[in-house]
N, CA, C and O atoms as CSV, one atom per row, in Angstrom:
chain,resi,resn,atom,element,x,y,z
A,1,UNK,N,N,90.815,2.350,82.198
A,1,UNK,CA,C,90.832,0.895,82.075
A,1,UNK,C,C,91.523,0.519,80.768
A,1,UNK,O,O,91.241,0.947,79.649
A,2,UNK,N,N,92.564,-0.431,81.126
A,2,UNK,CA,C,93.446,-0.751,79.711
A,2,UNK,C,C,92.329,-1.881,79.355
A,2,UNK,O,O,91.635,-2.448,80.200
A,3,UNK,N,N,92.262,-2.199,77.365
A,3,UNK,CA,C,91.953,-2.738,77.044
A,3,UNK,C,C,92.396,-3.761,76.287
A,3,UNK,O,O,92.873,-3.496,75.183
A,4,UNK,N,N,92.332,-4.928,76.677
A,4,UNK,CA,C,93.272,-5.822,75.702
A,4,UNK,C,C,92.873,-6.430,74.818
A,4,UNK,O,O,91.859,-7.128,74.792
A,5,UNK,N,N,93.888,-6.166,73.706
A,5,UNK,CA,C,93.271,-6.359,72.283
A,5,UNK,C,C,94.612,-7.701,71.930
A,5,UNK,O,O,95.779,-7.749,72.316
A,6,UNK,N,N,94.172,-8.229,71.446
A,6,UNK,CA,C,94.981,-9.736,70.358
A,6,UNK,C,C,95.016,-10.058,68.959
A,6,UNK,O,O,94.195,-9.528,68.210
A,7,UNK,N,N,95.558,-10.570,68.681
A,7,UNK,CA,C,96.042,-11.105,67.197
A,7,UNK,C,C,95.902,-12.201,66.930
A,7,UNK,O,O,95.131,-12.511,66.023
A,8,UNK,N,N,96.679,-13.240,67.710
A,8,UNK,CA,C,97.370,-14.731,67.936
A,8,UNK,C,C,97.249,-14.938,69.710
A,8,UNK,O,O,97.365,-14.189,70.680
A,9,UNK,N,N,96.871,-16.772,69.439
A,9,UNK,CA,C,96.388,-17.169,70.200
A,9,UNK,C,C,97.257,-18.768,70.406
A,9,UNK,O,O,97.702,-19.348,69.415
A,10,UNK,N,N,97.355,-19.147,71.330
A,10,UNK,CA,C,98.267,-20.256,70.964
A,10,UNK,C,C,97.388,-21.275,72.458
A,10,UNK,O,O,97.670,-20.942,73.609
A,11,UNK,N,N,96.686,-22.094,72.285
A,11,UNK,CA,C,95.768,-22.828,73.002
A,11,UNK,C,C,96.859,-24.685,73.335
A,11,UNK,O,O,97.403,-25.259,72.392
A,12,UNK,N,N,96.889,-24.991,74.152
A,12,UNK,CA,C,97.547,-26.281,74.634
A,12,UNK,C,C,96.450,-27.179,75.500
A,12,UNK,O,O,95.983,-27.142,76.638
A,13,UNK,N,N,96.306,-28.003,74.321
A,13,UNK,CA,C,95.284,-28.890,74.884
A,13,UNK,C,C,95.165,-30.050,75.266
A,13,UNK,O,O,95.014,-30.912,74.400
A,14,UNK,N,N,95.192,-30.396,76.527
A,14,UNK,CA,C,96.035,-31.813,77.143
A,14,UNK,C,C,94.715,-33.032,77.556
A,14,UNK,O,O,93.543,-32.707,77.743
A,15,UNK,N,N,95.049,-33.920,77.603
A,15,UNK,CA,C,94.092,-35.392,77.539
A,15,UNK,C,C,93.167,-35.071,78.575
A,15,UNK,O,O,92.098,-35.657,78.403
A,16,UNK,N,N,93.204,-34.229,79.758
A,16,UNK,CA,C,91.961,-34.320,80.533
A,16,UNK,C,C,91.144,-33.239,79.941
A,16,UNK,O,O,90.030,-33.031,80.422
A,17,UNK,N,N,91.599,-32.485,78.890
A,17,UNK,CA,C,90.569,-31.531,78.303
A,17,UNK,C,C,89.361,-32.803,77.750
A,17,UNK,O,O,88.265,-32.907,78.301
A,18,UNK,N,N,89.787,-33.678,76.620
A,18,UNK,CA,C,89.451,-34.143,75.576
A,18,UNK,C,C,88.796,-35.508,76.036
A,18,UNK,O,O,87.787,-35.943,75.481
A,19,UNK,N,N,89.448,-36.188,77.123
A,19,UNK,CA,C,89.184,-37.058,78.045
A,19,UNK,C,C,88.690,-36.838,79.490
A,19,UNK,O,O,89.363,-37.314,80.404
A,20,UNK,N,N,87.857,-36.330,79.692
A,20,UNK,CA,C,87.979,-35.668,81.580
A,20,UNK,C,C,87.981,-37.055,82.688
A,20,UNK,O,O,88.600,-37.286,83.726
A,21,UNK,N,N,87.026,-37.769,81.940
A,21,UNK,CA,C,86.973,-38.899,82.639
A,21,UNK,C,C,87.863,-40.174,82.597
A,21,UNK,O,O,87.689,-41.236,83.194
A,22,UNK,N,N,89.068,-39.735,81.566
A,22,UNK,CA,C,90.321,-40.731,81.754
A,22,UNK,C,C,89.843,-41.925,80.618
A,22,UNK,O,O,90.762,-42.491,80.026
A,23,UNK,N,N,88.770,-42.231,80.372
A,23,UNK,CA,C,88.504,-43.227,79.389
A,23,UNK,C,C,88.177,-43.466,77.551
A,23,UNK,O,O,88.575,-44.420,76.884
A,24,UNK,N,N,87.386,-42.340,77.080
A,24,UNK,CA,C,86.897,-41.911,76.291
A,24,UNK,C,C,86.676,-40.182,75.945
A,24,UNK,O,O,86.669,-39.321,76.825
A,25,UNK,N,N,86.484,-39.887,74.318
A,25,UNK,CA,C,86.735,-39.038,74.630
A,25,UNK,C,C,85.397,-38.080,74.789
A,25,UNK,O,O,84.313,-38.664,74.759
A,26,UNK,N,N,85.407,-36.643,74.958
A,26,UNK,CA,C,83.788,-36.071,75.619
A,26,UNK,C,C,83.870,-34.847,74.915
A,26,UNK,O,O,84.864,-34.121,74.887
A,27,UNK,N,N,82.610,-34.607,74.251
A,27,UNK,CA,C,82.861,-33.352,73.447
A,27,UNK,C,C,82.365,-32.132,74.373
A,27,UNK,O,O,82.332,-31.009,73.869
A,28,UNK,N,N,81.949,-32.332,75.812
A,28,UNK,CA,C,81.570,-31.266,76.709
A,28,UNK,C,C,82.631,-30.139,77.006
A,28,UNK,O,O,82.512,-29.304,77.903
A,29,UNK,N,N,83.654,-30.232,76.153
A,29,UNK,CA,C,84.694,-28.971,76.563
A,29,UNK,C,C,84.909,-28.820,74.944
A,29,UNK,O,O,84.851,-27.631,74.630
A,30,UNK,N,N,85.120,-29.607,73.932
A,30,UNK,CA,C,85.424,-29.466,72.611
A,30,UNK,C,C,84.420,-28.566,72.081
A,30,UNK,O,O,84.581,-28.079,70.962
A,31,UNK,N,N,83.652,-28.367,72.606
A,31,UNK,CA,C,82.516,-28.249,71.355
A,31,UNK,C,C,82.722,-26.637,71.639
A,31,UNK,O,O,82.941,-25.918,70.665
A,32,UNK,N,N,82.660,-26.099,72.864
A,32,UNK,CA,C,82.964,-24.683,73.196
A,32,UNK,C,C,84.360,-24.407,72.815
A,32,UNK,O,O,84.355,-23.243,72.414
A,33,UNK,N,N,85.520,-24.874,72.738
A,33,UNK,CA,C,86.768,-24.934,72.291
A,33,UNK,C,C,86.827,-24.451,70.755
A,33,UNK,O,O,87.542,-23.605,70.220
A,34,UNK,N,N,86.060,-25.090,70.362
A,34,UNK,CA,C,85.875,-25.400,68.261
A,34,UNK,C,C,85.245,-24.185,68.145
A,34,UNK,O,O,85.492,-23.310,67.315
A,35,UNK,N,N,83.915,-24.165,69.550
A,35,UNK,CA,C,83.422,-22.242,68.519
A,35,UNK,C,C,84.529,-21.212,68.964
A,35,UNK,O,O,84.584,-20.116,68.406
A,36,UNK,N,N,85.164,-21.458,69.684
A,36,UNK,CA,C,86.036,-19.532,70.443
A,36,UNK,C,C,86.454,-19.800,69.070
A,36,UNK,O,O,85.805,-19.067,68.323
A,37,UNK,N,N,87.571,-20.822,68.182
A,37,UNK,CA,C,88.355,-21.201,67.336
A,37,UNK,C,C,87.932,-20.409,66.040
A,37,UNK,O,O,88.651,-19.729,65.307
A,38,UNK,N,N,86.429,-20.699,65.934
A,38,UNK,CA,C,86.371,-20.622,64.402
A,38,UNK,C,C,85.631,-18.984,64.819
A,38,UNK,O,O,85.840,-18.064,64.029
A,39,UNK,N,N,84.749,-18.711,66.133
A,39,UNK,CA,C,84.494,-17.589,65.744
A,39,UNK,C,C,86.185,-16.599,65.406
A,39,UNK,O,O,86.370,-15.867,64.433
A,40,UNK,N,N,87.180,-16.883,66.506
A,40,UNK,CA,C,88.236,-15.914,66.557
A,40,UNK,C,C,89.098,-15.681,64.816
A,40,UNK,O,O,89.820,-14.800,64.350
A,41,UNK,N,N,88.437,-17.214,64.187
A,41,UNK,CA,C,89.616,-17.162,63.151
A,41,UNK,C,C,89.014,-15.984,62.197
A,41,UNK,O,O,89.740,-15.132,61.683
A,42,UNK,N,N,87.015,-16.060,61.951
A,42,UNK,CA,C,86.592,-15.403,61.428
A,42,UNK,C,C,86.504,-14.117,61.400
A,42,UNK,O,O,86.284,-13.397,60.426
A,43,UNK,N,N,86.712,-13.780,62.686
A,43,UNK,CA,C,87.433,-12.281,63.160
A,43,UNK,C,C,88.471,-11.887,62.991
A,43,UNK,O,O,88.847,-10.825,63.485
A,44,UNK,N,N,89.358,-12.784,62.100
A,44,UNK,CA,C,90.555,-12.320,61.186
A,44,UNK,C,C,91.848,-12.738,62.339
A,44,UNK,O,O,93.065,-12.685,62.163
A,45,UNK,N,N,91.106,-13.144,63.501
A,45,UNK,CA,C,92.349,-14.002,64.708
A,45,UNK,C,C,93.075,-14.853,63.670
A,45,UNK,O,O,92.650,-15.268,62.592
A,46,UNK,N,N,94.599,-15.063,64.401
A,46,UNK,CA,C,95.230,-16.037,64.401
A,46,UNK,C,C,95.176,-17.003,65.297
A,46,UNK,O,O,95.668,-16.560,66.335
A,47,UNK,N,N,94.778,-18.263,65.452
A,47,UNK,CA,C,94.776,-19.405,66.049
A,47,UNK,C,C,95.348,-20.807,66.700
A,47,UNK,O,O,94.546,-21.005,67.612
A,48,UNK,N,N,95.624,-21.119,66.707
A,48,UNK,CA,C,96.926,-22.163,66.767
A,48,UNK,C,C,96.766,-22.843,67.910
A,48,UNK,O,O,96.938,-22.303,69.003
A,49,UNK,N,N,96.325,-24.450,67.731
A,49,UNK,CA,C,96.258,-25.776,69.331
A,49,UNK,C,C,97.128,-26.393,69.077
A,49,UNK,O,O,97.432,-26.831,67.967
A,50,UNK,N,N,97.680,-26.527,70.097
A,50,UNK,CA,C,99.220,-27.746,70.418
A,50,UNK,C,C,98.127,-28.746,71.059
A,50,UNK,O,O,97.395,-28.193,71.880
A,51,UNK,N,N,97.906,-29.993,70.854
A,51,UNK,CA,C,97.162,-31.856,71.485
A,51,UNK,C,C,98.248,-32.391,72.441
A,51,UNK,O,O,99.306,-32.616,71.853
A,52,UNK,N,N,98.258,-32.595,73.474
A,52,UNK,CA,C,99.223,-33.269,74.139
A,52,UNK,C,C,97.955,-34.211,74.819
A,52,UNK,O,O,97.063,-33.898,75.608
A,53,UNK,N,N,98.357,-35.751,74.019
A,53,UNK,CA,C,98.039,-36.582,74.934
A,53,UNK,C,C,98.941,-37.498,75.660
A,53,UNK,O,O,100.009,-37.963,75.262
A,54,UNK,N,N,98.240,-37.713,76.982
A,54,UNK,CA,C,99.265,-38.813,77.826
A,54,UNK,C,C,98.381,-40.227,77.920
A,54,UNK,O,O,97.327,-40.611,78.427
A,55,UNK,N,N,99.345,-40.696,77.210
A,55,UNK,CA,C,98.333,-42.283,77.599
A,55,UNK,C,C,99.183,-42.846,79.002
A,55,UNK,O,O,100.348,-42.581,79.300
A,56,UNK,N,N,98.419,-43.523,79.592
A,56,UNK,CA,C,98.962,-44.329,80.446
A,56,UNK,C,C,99.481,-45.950,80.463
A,56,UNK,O,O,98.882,-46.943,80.050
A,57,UNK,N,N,101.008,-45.826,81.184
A,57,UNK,CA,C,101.290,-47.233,80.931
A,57,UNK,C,C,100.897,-47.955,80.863
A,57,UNK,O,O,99.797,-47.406,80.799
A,58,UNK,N,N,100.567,-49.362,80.766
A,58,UNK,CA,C,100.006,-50.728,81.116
A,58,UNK,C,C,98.859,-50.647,80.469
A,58,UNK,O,O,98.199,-51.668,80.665
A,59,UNK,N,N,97.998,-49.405,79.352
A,59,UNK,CA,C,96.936,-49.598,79.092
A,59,UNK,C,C,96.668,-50.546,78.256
A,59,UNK,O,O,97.535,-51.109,77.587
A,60,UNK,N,N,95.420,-50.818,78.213
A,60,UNK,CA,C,95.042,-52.160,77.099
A,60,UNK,C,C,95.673,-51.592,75.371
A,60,UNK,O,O,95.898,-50.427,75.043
A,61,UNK,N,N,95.729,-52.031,75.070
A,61,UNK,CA,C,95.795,-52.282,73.786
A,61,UNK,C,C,95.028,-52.424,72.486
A,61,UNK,O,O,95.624,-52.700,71.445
């Protein structure tokens, strides 16, 4: 059984992560997101999130 081992991590995190429900935002996926993050960094990982949000046209203002 090969075992896979890592270094660097490169995570892309888009508006229905942060938003699931399209309105506000929900820490029910962040909060598990933030620990892999800080346990991996403390394990001497490299880390790295790209935020892509999409707002939608016509939204309020």
């Amino acid at each position: 059984m090969n075992r896979f081992t890592w270094q660097r991590a490169v995570i892309k995190v888009g508006s229905a992560l942060i938003a699931p429900e399209g309105n506000e935002c929900s820490g029910r996926y962040l909060l598990s997101l933030a620990r892999f993050i800080t346990a991996s960094r403390e394990a001497g990982k490299e880390v790295f999130w790209s935020l892509l949000v999409v707002w939608p046209l016509g939204a309020a203002k």
